[in-house]
C-alpha positions as CSV (number, residue, x, y, z in Angstrom):
1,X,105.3,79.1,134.5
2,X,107.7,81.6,133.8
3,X,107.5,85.6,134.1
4,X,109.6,88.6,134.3
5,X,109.5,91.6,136.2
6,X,111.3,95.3,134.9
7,X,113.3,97.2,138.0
8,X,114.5,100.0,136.4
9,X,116.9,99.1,133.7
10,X,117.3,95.6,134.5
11,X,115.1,92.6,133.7
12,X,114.4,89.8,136.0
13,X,113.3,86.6,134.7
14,X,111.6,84.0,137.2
15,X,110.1,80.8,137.3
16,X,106.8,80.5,139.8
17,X,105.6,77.3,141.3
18,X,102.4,77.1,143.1
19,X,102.1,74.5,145.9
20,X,100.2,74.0,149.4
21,X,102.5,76.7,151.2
22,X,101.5,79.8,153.8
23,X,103.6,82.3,152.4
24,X,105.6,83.5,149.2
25,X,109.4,82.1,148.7
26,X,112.1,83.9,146.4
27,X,115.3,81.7,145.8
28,X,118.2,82.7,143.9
29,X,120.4,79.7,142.3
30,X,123.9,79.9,141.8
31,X,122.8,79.9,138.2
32,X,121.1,83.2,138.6
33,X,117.8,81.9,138.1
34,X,115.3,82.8,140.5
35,X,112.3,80.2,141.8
36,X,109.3,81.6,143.0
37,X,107.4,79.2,145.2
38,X,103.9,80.7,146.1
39,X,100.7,79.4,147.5
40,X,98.1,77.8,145.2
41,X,95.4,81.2,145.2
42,X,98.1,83.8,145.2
43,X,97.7,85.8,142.0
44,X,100.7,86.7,139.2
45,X,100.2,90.4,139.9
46,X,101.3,90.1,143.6
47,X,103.9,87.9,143.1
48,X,105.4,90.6,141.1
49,X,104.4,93.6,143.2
50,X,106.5,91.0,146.0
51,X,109.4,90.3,143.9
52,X,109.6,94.4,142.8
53,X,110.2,94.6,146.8
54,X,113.0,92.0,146.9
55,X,114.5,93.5,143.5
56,X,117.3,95.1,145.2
57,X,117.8,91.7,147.1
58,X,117.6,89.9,144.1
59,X,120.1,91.9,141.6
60,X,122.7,91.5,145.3
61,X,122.7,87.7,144.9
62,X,122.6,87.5,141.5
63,X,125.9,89.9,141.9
64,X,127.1,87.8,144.1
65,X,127.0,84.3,142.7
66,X,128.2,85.9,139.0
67,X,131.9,86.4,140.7
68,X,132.0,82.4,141.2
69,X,131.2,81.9,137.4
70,X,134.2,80.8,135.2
71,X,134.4,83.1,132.1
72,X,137.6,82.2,130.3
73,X,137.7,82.8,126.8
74,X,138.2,80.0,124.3
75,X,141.7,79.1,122.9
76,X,142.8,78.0,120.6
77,X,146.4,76.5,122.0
78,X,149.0,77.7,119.5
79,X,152.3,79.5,120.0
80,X,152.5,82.7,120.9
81,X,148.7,82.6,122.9
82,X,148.5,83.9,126.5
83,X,147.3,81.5,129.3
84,X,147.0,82.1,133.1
85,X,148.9,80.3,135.9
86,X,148.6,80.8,139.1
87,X,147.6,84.8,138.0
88,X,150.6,85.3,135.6
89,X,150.8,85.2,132.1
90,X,152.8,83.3,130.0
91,X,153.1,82.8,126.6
92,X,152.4,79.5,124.9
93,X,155.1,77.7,123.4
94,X,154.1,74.8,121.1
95,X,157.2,72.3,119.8
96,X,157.5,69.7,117.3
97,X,158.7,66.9,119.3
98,X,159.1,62.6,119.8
99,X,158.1,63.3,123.3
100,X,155.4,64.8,124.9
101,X,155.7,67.1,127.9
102,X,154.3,70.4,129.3
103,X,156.9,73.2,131.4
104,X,157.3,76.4,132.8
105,X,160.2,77.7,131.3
106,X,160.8,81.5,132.3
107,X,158.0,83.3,130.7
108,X,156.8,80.1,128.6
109,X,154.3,76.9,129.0
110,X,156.6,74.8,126.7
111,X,154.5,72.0,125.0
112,X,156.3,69.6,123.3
113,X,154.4,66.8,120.9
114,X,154.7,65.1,117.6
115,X,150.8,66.2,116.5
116,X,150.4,69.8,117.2
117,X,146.6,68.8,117.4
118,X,146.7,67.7,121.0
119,X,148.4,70.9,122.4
120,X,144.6,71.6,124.0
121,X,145.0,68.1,125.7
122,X,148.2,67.9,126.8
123,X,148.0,71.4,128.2
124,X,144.9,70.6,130.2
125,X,146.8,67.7,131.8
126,X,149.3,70.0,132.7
127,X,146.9,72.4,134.3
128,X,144.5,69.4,136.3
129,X,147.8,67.8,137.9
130,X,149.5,71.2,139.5
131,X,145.4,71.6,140.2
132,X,145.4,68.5,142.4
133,X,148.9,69.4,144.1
134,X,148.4,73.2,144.6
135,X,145.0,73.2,145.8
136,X,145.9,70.3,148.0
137,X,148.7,71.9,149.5
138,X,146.9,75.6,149.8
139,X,144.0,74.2,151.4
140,X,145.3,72.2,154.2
141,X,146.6,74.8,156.3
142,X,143.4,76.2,156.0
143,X,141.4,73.3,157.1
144,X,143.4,72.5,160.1
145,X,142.9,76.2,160.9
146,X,138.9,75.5,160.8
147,X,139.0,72.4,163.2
148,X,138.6,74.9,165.6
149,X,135.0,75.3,164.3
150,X,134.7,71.2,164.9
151,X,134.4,70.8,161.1
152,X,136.6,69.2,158.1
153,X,135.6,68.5,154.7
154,X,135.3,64.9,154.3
155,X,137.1,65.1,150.9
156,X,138.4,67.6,148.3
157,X,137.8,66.9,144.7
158,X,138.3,68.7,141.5
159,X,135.7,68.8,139.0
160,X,135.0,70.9,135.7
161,X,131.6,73.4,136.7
162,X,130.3,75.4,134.0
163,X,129.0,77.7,136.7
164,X,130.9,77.8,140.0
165,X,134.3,77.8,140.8
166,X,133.4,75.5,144.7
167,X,131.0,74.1,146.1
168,X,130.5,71.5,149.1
169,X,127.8,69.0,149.8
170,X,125.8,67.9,152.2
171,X,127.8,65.6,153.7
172,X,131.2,67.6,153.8
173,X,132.8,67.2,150.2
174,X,134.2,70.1,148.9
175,X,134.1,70.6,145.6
176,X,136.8,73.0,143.6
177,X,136.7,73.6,139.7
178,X,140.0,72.9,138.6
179,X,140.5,76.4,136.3
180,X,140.8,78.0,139.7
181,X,144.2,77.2,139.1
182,X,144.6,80.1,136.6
183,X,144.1,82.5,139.6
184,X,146.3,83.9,141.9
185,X,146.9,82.1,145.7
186,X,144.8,84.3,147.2
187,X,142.0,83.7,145.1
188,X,141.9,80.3,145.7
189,X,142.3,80.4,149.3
190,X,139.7,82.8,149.2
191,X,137.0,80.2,147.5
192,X,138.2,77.4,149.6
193,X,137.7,79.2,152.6
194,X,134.2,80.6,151.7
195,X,133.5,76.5,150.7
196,X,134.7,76.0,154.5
197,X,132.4,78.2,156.1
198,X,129.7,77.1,154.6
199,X,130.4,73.6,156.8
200,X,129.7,75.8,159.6
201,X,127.1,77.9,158.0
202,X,125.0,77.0,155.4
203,X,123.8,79.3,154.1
204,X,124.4,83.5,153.3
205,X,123.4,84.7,156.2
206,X,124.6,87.4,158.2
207,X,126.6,84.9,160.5
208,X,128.2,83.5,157.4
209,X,129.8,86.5,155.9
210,X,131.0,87.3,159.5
211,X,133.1,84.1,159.8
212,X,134.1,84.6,156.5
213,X,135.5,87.9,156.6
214,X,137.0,87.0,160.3
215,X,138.9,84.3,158.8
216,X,139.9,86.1,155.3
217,X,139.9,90.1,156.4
218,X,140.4,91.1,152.2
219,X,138.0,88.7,151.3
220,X,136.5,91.2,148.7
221,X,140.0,91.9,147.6
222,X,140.3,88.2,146.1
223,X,136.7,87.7,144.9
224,X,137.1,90.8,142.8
225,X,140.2,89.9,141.5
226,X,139.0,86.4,140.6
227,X,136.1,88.0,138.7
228,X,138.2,90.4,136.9
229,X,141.1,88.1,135.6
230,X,139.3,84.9,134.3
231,X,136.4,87.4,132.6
Protein backbone atom coordinates (compact mmCIF):
# COMPACT_ATOMS: atom_id res chain seq x y z
CA UNK A 1 0.00 0.00 0.00
CA UNK A 2 0.96 3.34 -0.36
CA UNK A 3 0.82 6.38 2.28
CA UNK A 4 2.28 9.69 2.92
CA UNK A 5 3.34 11.44 5.85
CA UNK A 6 3.51 15.66 6.22
CA UNK A 7 6.95 16.98 7.97
CA UNK A 8 6.54 20.43 7.99
CA UNK A 9 6.28 21.72 4.55
CA UNK A 10 7.30 18.75 2.76
CA UNK A 11 5.39 15.64 1.85
CA UNK A 12 6.77 12.21 1.96
CA UNK A 13 5.23 9.62 -0.01
CA UNK A 14 5.95 5.75 0.86
CA UNK A 15 5.18 2.45 -0.07
CA UNK A 16 4.67 -0.17 3.09
CA UNK A 17 5.12 -3.83 2.81
CA UNK A 18 4.26 -6.11 5.51
CA UNK A 19 6.19 -9.42 5.89
CA UNK A 20 7.38 -11.97 8.66
CA UNK A 21 10.20 -9.40 10.03
CA UNK A 22 11.15 -8.26 13.91
CA UNK A 23 11.42 -4.78 13.41
CA UNK A 24 10.48 -1.71 10.98
CA UNK A 25 12.83 -0.96 7.77
CA UNK A 26 12.95 2.56 5.98
CA UNK A 27 14.88 2.35 2.52
CA UNK A 28 15.47 5.20 0.36
CA UNK A 29 16.02 4.38 -3.62
CA UNK A 30 18.05 6.27 -5.68
CA UNK A 31 14.70 7.16 -7.23
CA UNK A 32 13.64 8.90 -4.10
CA UNK A 33 11.03 6.58 -3.31
CA UNK A 34 11.04 5.28 0.05
CA UNK A 35 10.05 1.28 0.96
CA UNK A 36 8.67 0.70 4.18
CA UNK A 37 9.09 -2.91 5.20
CA UNK A 38 7.22 -3.67 8.52
CA UNK A 39 6.09 -6.70 10.42
CA UNK A 40 2.74 -8.29 9.58
CA UNK A 41 0.67 -6.71 13.06
CA UNK A 42 2.42 -3.37 13.07
CA UNK A 43 -0.27 -0.77 12.55
CA UNK A 44 -0.28 2.31 9.75
CA UNK A 45 -0.37 4.89 12.65
CA UNK A 46 3.06 3.73 13.96
CA UNK A 47 4.71 3.33 10.94
CA UNK A 48 4.12 6.92 10.45
CA UNK A 49 4.76 8.12 14.01
CA UNK A 50 8.37 5.97 12.98
CA UNK A 51 8.94 7.48 9.68
CA UNK A 52 8.06 11.32 11.35
CA UNK A 53 11.32 10.24 13.42
CA UNK A 54 13.47 9.30 10.47
CA UNK A 55 11.93 12.55 8.45
CA UNK A 56 15.05 14.47 8.80
CA UNK A 57 16.99 11.16 7.66
CA UNK A 58 14.77 10.77 4.99
CA UNK A 59 14.56 14.42 3.27
CA UNK A 60 19.05 13.92 3.75
CA UNK A 61 18.94 10.98 1.32
CA UNK A 62 16.56 11.98 -0.79
CA UNK A 63 18.95 15.29 -1.00
CA UNK A 64 21.51 13.30 -1.64
CA UNK A 65 20.59 10.95 -4.42
CA UNK A 66 18.69 14.12 -6.34
CA UNK A 67 22.45 15.60 -7.09
CA UNK A 68 23.07 12.15 -9.24
CA UNK A 69 19.88 12.85 -11.24
CA UNK A 70 20.37 14.07 -14.86
CA UNK A 71 18.13 17.23 -15.51
CA UNK A 72 19.20 18.53 -18.89
CA UNK A 73 16.66 20.41 -20.68
CA UNK A 74 15.41 19.27 -24.01
CA UNK A 75 16.91 20.61 -27.34
CA UNK A 76 16.05 21.06 -29.98
CA UNK A 77 19.60 20.92 -32.03
CA UNK A 78 19.51 23.99 -34.31
CA UNK A 79 22.09 26.74 -34.83
CA UNK A 80 22.70 29.15 -32.52
CA UNK A 81 21.52 26.58 -29.29
CA UNK A 82 23.91 26.21 -26.35
CA UNK A 83 25.22 22.67 -25.39
CA UNK A 84 27.70 21.66 -22.67
CA UNK A 85 31.14 19.99 -23.02
CA UNK A 86 33.18 19.10 -20.68
CA UNK A 87 31.49 22.33 -18.49
CA UNK A 88 31.79 25.01 -21.34
CA UNK A 89 29.41 26.27 -23.51
CA UNK A 90 29.44 26.41 -27.03
CA UNK A 91 27.24 27.34 -29.45
CA UNK A 92 25.65 25.01 -32.01
CA UNK A 93 26.59 25.35 -35.47
CA UNK A 94 24.41 23.32 -37.92
CA UNK A 95 25.75 23.17 -41.88
CA UNK A 96 24.34 22.12 -44.98
CA UNK A 97 26.74 19.61 -46.10
CA UNK A 98 27.62 16.14 -48.47
CA UNK A 99 29.41 14.99 -45.57
CA UNK A 100 28.59 14.36 -42.17
CA UNK A 101 30.79 15.29 -39.23
CA UNK A 102 30.69 16.80 -35.77
CA UNK A 103 33.83 19.47 -34.38
CA UNK A 104 34.90 21.73 -31.88
CA UNK A 105 35.85 24.65 -33.64
CA UNK A 106 36.71 27.65 -31.17
CA UNK A 107 33.56 28.48 -29.48
CA UNK A 108 31.37 26.09 -31.88
CA UNK A 109 30.16 22.21 -32.16
CA UNK A 110 30.14 22.37 -36.03
CA UNK A 111 27.62 19.85 -37.47
CA UNK A 112 27.80 19.30 -40.79
CA UNK A 113 24.90 17.07 -42.85
CA UNK A 114 22.80 17.01 -45.92
CA UNK A 115 19.29 16.60 -43.73
CA UNK A 116 19.32 19.03 -41.06
CA UNK A 117 16.85 16.49 -39.31
CA UNK A 118 19.67 14.25 -37.94
CA UNK A 119 21.62 17.07 -36.19
CA UNK A 120 20.10 15.41 -32.71
CA UNK A 121 21.80 12.07 -33.94
CA UNK A 122 24.79 12.98 -35.22
CA UNK A 123 25.49 15.23 -32.26
CA UNK A 124 24.77 12.45 -29.81
CA UNK A 125 27.43 10.35 -31.58
CA UNK A 126 29.67 12.99 -31.11
CA UNK A 127 29.03 13.26 -27.43
CA UNK A 128 28.95 9.03 -26.62
CA UNK A 129 32.51 8.60 -28.55
CA UNK A 130 34.61 11.56 -26.50
CA UNK A 131 32.31 9.81 -23.57
CA UNK A 132 34.02 6.39 -24.06
CA UNK A 133 37.62 8.12 -24.54
CA UNK A 134 37.45 10.84 -21.75
CA UNK A 135 35.98 8.86 -19.13
CA UNK A 136 38.32 6.08 -20.06
CA UNK A 137 41.23 8.14 -19.80
CA UNK A 138 40.01 10.13 -16.44
CA UNK A 139 39.20 7.11 -14.64
CA UNK A 140 42.24 5.06 -15.00
CA UNK A 141 44.54 6.99 -12.89
CA UNK A 142 41.94 6.78 -10.51
CA UNK A 143 41.51 3.17 -10.38
CA UNK A 144 45.14 2.25 -10.17
CA UNK A 145 45.11 4.73 -7.31
CA UNK A 146 42.34 2.41 -5.49
CA UNK A 147 44.27 -0.98 -5.97
CA UNK A 148 45.64 0.04 -2.91
CA UNK A 149 42.15 -0.83 -1.36
CA UNK A 150 42.66 -4.48 -3.25
CA UNK A 151 39.73 -3.52 -5.50
CA UNK A 152 39.19 -2.74 -9.42
CA UNK A 153 36.07 -2.54 -11.27
CA UNK A 154 35.79 -5.40 -13.48
CA UNK A 155 34.58 -3.13 -16.37
CA UNK A 156 33.48 0.35 -17.20
CA UNK A 157 30.51 0.90 -19.41
CA UNK A 158 28.45 3.75 -20.52
CA UNK A 159 24.88 3.63 -20.46
CA UNK A 160 21.89 6.16 -20.75
CA UNK A 161 20.13 6.35 -16.81
CA UNK A 162 17.14 8.40 -16.53
CA UNK A 163 18.01 8.67 -12.90
CA UNK A 164 21.80 8.38 -11.96
CA UNK A 165 24.71 9.64 -13.36
CA UNK A 166 27.00 5.96 -11.92
CA UNK A 167 26.44 3.20 -10.52
CA UNK A 168 28.34 -0.22 -10.02
CA UNK A 169 27.10 -3.84 -9.49
CA UNK A 170 27.53 -6.44 -7.58
CA UNK A 171 30.11 -8.02 -9.19
CA UNK A 172 32.45 -4.91 -9.91
CA UNK A 173 30.95 -3.11 -13.15
CA UNK A 174 30.87 0.29 -12.98
CA UNK A 175 28.39 1.95 -14.64
CA UNK A 176 28.66 5.83 -15.96
CA UNK A 177 25.77 7.67 -17.80
CA UNK A 178 27.26 9.01 -20.74
CA UNK A 179 25.77 12.92 -20.31
CA UNK A 180 28.38 13.13 -17.57
CA UNK A 181 30.40 14.19 -20.34
CA UNK A 182 28.70 17.68 -20.33
CA UNK A 183 30.31 18.29 -16.87
CA UNK A 184 33.48 19.56 -15.99
CA UNK A 185 36.72 16.98 -15.13
CA UNK A 186 36.16 17.30 -11.82
CA UNK A 187 32.71 16.32 -11.78
CA UNK A 188 33.28 13.24 -13.33
CA UNK A 189 36.19 12.13 -11.38
CA UNK A 190 34.11 13.03 -8.59
CA UNK A 191 31.17 10.30 -9.62
CA UNK A 192 33.73 7.80 -10.61
CA UNK A 193 35.42 7.90 -7.58
CA UNK A 194 32.24 7.80 -5.28
CA UNK A 195 31.30 4.50 -7.84
CA UNK A 196 34.85 3.27 -6.62
CA UNK A 197 34.31 3.46 -3.00
CA UNK A 198 31.43 1.90 -3.04
CA UNK A 199 33.70 -1.45 -4.26
CA UNK A 200 35.08 -1.00 -0.83
CA UNK A 201 31.99 0.13 0.87
CA UNK A 202 28.80 -0.60 0.00
CA UNK A 203 26.88 1.21 1.20
CA UNK A 204 26.44 5.20 2.79
CA UNK A 205 27.77 4.66 5.83
CA UNK A 206 29.88 6.67 7.86
CA UNK A 207 33.10 4.66 6.64
CA UNK A 208 31.98 5.40 3.14
CA UNK A 209 31.88 9.07 3.08
CA UNK A 210 35.30 9.00 4.99
CA UNK A 211 37.09 7.22 2.12
CA UNK A 212 35.44 9.28 -0.04
CA UNK A 213 36.33 12.54 1.09
CA UNK A 214 40.04 11.11 1.95
CA UNK A 215 40.42 10.37 -1.65
CA UNK A 216 38.50 13.60 -3.21
CA UNK A 217 39.05 16.36 -0.20
CA UNK A 218 36.34 18.95 -2.38
CA UNK A 219 34.19 16.25 -3.00
CA UNK A 220 31.07 18.56 -2.21
CA UNK A 221 32.68 21.13 -4.38
CA UNK A 222 32.06 18.79 -7.60
CA UNK A 223 28.70 17.23 -6.58
CA UNK A 224 27.36 20.70 -6.27
CA UNK A 225 28.53 21.85 -9.30
CA UNK A 226 27.27 18.84 -11.20
CA UNK A 227 23.84 19.54 -9.73
CA UNK A 228 23.83 23.07 -10.58
CA UNK A 229 25.02 22.95 -14.35
CA UNK A 230 23.06 20.07 -15.95
CA UNK A 231 19.68 21.41 -13.84
Amino acid sequence: MTSFIHFGSKQIDFHLEYSNRKSLGITVKPDLSVLVKAPMDTSLEKVKEKLMKKAPWIIRQQSFFLYFHPKTPARKYISGETHLYLGRQYRLKIIQNQLESVKLKGKYIEASMIDKTRAEHLVGEWYLQNAKSKFRTIAQPLIDNFKKYNIEPSSIVLRNMPARWGSCTTKGKIILNPELIKAPRGCIEYVIIHELCHLVHHDHTQRFIDLQTKEMKDWEKWKMKLEKLLS
